[in-house]
C-alpha positions as CSV (number, residue, x, y, z in Angstrom):
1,X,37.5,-253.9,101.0
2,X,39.1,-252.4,104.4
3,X,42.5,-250.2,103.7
4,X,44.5,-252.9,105.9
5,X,43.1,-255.5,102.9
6,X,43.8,-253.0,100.2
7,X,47.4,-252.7,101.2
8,X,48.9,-255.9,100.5
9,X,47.4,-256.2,97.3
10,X,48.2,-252.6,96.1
11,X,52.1,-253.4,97.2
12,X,52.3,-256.9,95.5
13,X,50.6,-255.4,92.0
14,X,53.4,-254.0,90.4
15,X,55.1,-257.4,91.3
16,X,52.3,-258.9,90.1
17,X,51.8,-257.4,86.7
18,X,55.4,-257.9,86.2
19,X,55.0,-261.4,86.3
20,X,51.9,-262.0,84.2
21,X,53.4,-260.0,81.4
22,X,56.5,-261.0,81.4
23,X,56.4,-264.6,82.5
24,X,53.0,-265.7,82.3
25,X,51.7,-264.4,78.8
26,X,54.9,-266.0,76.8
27,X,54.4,-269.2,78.7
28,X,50.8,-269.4,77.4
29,X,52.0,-268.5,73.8
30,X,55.1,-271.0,73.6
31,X,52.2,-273.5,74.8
32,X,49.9,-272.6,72.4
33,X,52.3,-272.8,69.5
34,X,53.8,-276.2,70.8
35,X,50.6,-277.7,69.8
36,X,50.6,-276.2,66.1
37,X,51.4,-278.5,63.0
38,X,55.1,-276.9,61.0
39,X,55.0,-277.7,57.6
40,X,58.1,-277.3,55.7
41,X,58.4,-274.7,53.5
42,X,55.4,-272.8,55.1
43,X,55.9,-272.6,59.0
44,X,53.4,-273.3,61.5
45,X,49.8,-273.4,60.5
46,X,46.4,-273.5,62.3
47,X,45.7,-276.7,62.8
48,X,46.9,-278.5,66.5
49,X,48.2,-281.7,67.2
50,X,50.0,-283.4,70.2
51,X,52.7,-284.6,68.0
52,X,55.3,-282.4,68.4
53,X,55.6,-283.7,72.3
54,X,54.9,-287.4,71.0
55,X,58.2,-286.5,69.0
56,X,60.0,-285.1,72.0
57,X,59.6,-288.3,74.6
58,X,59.9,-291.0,71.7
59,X,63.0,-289.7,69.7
60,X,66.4,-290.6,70.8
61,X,67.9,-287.6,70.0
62,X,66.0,-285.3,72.5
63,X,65.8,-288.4,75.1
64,X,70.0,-287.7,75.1
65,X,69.8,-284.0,75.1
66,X,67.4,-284.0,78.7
67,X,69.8,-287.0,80.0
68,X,72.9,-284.4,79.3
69,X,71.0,-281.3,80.8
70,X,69.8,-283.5,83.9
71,X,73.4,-284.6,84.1
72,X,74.9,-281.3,84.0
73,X,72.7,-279.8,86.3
74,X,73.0,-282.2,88.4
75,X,77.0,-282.2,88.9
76,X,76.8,-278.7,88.3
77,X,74.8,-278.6,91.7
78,X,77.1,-280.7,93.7
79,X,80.3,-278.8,92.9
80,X,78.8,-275.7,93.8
81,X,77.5,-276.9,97.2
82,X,81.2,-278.8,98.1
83,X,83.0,-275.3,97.1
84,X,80.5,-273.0,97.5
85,X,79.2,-274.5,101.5
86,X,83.3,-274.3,103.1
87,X,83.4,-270.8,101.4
88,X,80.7,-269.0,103.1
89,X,81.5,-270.8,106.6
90,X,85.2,-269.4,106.2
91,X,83.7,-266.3,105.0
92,X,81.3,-265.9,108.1
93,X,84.4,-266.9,110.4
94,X,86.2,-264.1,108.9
95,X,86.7,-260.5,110.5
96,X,84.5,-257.6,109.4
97,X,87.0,-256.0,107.1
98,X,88.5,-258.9,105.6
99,X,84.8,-260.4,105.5
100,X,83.4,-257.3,103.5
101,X,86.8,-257.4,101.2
102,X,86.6,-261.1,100.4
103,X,82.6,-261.0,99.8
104,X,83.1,-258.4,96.9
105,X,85.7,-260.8,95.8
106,X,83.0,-263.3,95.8
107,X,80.1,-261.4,94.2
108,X,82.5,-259.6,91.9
109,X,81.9,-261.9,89.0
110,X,78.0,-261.3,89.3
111,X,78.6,-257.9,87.9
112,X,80.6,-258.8,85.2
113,X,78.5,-260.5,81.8
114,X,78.2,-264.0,82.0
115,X,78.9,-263.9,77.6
116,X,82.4,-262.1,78.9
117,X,83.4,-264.6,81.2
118,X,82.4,-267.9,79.1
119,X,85.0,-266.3,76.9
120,X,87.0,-266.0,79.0
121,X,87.0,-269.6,79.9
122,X,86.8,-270.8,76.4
123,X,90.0,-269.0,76.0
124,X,91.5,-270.4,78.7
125,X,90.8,-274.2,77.9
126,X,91.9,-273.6,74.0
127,X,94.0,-275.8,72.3
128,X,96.7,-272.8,72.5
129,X,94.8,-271.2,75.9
130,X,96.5,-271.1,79.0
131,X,95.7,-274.3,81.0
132,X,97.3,-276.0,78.1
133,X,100.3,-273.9,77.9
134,X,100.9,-274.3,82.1
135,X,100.8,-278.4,81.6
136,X,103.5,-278.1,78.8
137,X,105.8,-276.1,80.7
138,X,105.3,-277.9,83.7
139,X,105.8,-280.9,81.4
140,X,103.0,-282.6,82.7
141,X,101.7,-283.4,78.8
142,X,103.2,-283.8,75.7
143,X,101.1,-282.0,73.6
144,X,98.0,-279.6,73.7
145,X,95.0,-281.4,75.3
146,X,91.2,-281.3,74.2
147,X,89.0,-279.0,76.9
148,X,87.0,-277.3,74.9
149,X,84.0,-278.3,73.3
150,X,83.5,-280.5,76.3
151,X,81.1,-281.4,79.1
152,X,84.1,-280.9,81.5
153,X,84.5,-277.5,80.1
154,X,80.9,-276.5,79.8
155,X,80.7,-277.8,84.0
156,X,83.8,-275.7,84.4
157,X,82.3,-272.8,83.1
158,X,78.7,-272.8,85.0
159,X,80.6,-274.0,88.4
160,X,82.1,-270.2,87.8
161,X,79.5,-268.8,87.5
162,X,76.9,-270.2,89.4
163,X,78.8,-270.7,92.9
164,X,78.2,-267.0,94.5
165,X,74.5,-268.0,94.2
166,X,75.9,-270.7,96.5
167,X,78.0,-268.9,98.8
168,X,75.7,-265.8,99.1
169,X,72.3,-268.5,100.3
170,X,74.6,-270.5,102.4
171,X,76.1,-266.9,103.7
172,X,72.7,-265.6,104.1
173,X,71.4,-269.0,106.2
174,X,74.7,-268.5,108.6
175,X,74.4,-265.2,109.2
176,X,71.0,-266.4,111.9
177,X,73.9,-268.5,113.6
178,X,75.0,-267.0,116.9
179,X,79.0,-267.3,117.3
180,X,78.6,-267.7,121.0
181,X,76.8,-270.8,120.3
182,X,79.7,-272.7,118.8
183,X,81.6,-271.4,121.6
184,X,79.5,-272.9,124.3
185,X,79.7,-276.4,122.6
186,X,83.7,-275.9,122.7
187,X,83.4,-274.9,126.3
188,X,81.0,-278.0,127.0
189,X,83.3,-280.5,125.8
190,X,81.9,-281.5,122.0
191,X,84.7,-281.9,119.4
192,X,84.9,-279.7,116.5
193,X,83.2,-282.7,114.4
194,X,80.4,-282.9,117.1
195,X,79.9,-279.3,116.8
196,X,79.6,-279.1,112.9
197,X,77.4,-281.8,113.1
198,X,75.0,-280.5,115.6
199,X,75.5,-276.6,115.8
200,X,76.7,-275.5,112.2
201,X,75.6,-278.1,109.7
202,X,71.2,-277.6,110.9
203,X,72.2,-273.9,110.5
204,X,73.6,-274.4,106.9
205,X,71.1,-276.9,105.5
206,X,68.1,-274.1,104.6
207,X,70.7,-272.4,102.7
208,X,72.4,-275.6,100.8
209,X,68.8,-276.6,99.8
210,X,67.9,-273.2,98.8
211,X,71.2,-272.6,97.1
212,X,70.8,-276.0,95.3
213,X,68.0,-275.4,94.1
214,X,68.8,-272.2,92.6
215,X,71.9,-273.5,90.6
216,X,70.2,-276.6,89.5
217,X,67.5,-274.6,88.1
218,X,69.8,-272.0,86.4
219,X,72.0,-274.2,85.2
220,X,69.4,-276.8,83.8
221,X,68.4,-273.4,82.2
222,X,71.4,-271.6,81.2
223,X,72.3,-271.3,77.4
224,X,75.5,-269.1,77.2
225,X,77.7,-271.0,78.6
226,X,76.7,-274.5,76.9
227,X,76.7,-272.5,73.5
228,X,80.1,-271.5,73.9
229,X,81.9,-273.6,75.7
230,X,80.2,-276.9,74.5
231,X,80.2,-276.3,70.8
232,X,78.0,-278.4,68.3
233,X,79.0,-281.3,69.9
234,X,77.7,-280.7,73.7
235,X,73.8,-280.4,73.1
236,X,71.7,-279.2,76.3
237,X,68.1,-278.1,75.8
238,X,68.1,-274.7,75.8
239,X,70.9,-275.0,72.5
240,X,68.9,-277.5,71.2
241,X,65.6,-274.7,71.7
242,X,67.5,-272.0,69.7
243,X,68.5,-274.7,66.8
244,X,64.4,-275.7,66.5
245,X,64.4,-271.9,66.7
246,X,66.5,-269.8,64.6
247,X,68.6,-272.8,62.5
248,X,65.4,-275.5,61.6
249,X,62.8,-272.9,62.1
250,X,60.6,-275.1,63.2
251,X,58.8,-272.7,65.6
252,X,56.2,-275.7,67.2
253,X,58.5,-278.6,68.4
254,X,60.9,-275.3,70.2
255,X,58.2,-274.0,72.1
256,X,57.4,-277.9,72.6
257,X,61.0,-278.2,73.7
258,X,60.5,-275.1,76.4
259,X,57.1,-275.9,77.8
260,X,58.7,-279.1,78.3
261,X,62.1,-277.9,80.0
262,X,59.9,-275.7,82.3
263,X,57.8,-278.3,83.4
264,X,60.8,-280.7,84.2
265,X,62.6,-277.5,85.9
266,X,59.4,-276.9,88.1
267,X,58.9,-280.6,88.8
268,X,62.6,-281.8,89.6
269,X,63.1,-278.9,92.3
270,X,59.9,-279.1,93.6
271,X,60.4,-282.9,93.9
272,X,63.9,-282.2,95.7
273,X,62.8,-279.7,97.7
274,X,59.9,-281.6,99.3
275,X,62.2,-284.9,99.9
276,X,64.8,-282.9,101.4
277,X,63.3,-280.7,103.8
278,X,61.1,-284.0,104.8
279,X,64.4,-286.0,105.6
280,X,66.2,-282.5,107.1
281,X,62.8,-281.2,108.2
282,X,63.9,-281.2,112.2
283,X,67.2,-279.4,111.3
284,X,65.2,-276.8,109.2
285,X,62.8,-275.6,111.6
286,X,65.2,-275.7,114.3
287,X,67.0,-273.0,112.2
């Protein structure tokens, strides 16, 4: 094998290896042990059977729990694109110093824990949390309203938390735009809707689909912030993996549960990334 050949494969093993141990080998386990039988009292034994996934797509029960988590992710992925979109185009409008000052403000969250600031929503929308006591002062209700333990809440939360992913691919896709280019279509005549529509928006598209893709997949994946700020009552697939998990212990139909949540992960954004970059394809390679 020439050195020039050599190269690329020395530089990508580390990358490699990384992968294949960490990602790789417990996908293979969590498949093989989706197909084990559980027997109560005794745990998963040798023998293999497909009905741990015949359970999962016939039974009610998980049938509501992937509707919730496609839901979420979903509307999770549209409030993110409508705030996080505006944001980075103001942000890329901005001056240098005011740019760099308001970007840390923006990626600030990302180094705090995403535990710590769940809790710091579910304190928030408490009964006795702060949102509550602004609309009784303001008088706007007459008594404490129920937030948490809510799909509003648990959106709430992963909007938070999600959006720089947002504003930093959006960001990232507008820093390629040339600023003279917008000025030129002011100077020929096109109103500032005509030059979103043609100049900005084909810039911003690679980076909405990217960055939609990115929160949908995180938050069709995240647990933290469903655990806390959803309760027993909001069920998403990754809670209902650690109940099969740690409260049932029924080690088979989890790793059923996660083969299956990758699968549908890998499958929906593929699916969405193929339709949309067919139907904005033009826009994307003019970019």
């Amino acid at each position: 094998m020439a050195a020039s050949t050599k190269r690329p494969v020395l530089l990508s093993a580390p990358g490699l290896l990384f992968l294949i141990g960490f990602m790789l080998v417990p996908l293979l386990m969590a498949g093989a042990l989706s197909f084990q039988v559980y027997e109560q009292g005794v745990g998963p034994t040798s023998d293999y059977t497909f009905a741990n996934y015949l359970q999962i797509v016939t039974d009610s029960y998980y049938l509501r729990i992937f509707g919730r988590t496609l839901f979420l992710a979903l509307t999770v992925s549209v409030i993110c694109v409508v705030i996080g979109a505006p944001e980075a185009y103001f942000l890329h409008r901005m001056r240098p110093k005011w740019k760099a000052f308001c970007l840390v403000i923006v990626l600030g969250p990302l180094m705090i824990s995403v535990v710590v600031r769940t809790l710091g929503w579910a304190l928030m929308l408490g009964r006795n949390g702060v949102v509550n006591d602004v609309l009784l002062w303001l008088g706007i209700v007459d008594f404490p309203i129920r937030m948490l333990y809510s799909m509003t809440a648990v959106v709430i939360g992963s909007v938070h938390v999600l959006v720089p992913f947002m504003v930093i691919a959006v960001w990232a896709s507008l820093q390629r735009l040339d600023p003279r280019v917008t000025l030129a279509a002011a100077s020929l005549g096109a109103t500032p809707s005509v030059t979103f529509r043609r100049v900005i928006l084909p810039a911003i598209i690679p980076g909405i689909l990217s960055g939609s893709l990115i929160v949908f997949a995180l938050s069709a994946s995240s647990f933290a912030t469903p655990a806390i700020l959803g309760g027993r009552q909001i069920k998403v697939f990754t809670t209902a993996i650690y109940d099969e998990f740690l409260i049932k212990l029924n080690w088979p139909v989890g790793a059923a549960l996660a083969v299956c949540l990758f699968i549908v992960n890998v499958v929906a954004t593929s699916s969405y990334n193929r339709i949309l970059e067919r139907r904005f394809g033009r826009h994307t390679n003019e970019s």
